[in-house]
N, C-alpha and C positions, 0 to 999 in steps of 0.2 A: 768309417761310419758303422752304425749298429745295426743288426738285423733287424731289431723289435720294431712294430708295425706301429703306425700313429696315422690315426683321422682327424683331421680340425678342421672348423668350420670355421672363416677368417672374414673380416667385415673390416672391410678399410675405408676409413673415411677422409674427408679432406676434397680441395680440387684433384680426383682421381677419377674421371671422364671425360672424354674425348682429348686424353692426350696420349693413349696407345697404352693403359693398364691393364687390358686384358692379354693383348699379344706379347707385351713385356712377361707377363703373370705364366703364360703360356710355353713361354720361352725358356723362361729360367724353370717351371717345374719337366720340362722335356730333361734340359741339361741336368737335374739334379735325381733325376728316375721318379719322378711322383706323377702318381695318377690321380683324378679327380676334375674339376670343372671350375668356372670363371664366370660369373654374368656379372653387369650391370643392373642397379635396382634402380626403380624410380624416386626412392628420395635422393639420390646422386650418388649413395654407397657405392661400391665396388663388393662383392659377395664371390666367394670359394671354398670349395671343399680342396683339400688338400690330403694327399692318403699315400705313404710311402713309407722308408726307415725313418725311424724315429728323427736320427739325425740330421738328413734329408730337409723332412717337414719343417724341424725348427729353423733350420738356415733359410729357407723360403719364407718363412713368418717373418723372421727378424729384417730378411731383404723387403719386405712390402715396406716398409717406413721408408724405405729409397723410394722403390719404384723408379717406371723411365724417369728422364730427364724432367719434363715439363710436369711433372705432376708434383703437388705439395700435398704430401699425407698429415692427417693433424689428428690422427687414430686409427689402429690395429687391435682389433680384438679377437681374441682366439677362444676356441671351448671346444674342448675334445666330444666326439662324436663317433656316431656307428656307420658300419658298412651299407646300413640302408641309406644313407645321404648318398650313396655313389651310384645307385640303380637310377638315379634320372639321366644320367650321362651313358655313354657308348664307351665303356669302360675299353673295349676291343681297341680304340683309338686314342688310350690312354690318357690324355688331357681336354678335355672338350672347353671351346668356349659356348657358351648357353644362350638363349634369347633373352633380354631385357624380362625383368620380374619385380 
């Protein structure tokens, strides 16, 4: 994997609430070294900052189209972004899931 640092902001959409996309989201960006955050929004999206090696980030973007088992993604959208997107989160605890927004 590449040292170079990469923030994106990702919006998944689809049936991807309440079938465990945050904890999934959560999980896999532990295993993959990224730090950043996970809420749910209320038009049903799923929403993440994602901020690691370059490498990293992209393989966690391209896994959102899986996601857990029960969920059906029907869009991933990404747009790279700055370190101010990460100051809402406890960066100290690496991947935070967020309250609903």
């Amino acid at each position: 994997m590449t040292k170079e640092r990469k923030i994106v902001r990702v919006t998944v959409q689809g049936f991807v609430q309440g079938v465990g996309f945050r904890a999934w989201t959560q999980r896999e960006a532990h295993r993959l070294g990224i730090s950043g955050w996970v809420r749910n929004r209320r038009n049903g999206d799923v929403e993440a900052i994602f901020a690691g090696p370059r490498d990293a980030v992209e393989a966690l973007c391209a896994a959102c189209w899986r996601g857990p088992s029960h969920a059906s993604v029907s869009g991933v959208h990404t747009e790279e972004t700055g370190q101010s997107e990460l100051e809402i989160s406890d960066l100290a605890s690496g991947f935070q899931l967020l309250e609903t927004r």
